[in-house]
N, C-alpha and C positions, 0 to 999 in steps of 0.2 A: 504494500500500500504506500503511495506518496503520502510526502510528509508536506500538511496544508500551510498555509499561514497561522492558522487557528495555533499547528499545534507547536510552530517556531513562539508566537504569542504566550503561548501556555507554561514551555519550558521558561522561555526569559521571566514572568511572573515568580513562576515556582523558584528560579534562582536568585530574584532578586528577597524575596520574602527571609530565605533558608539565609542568605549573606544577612540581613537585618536583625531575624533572629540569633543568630550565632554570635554577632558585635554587639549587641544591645539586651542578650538575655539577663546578664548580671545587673544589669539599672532598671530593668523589668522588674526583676526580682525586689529587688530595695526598695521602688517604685508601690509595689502590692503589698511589699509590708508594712510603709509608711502608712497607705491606708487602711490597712487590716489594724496598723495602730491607734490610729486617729478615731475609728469605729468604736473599737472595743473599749476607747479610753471616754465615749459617747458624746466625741465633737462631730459636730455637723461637716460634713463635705459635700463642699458646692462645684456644680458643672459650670462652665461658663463654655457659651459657644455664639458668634455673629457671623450672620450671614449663612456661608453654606457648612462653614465649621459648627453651629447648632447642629444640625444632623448627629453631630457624635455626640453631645449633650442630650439631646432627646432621646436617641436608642438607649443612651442608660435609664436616664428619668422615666421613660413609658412602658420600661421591660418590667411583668409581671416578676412579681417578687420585690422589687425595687425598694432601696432601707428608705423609714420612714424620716430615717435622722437628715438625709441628704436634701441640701437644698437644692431649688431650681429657680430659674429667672431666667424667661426668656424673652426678649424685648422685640416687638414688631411694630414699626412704626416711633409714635409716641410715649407708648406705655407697656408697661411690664404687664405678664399673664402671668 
């Protein structure tokens, strides 16, 4: 079978992800226990996201389960929701 574009596309993906996690796993880590710290010690942690960087604010804010401690603020327009 040729090999598409799709699947030139797919490998560069999968290689850039694997290089990212492998350079970046250890401040990952330090990263999720800062806030596994901040949780448990029952301070508030807030998303902040404008424009199309909200997206990443709201998939946490609106995922079923989501802590009730963690604030949200998201601004459209004039005024905060």
């Amino acid at each position: 079978m040729a090999t598409t574009i799709l699947d030139h596309y797919l490998t560069a993906a999968k290689n850039v992800l694997e290089s990212i996690a492998s350079r970046e796993a250890a401040s990952l880590e330090t990263a999720a226990a800062a806030v596994a710290d901040a949780y448990q010690a029952g301070h508030r942690i807030y998303i902040f996201g404008c424009t199309h960087s909200a997206i990443l604010a709201e998939d946490v804010f609106y995922r079923a389960g989501e802590y009730s401690t963690w604030g949200y603020r998201c601004s459209y327009g004039f005024g905060y929701y």
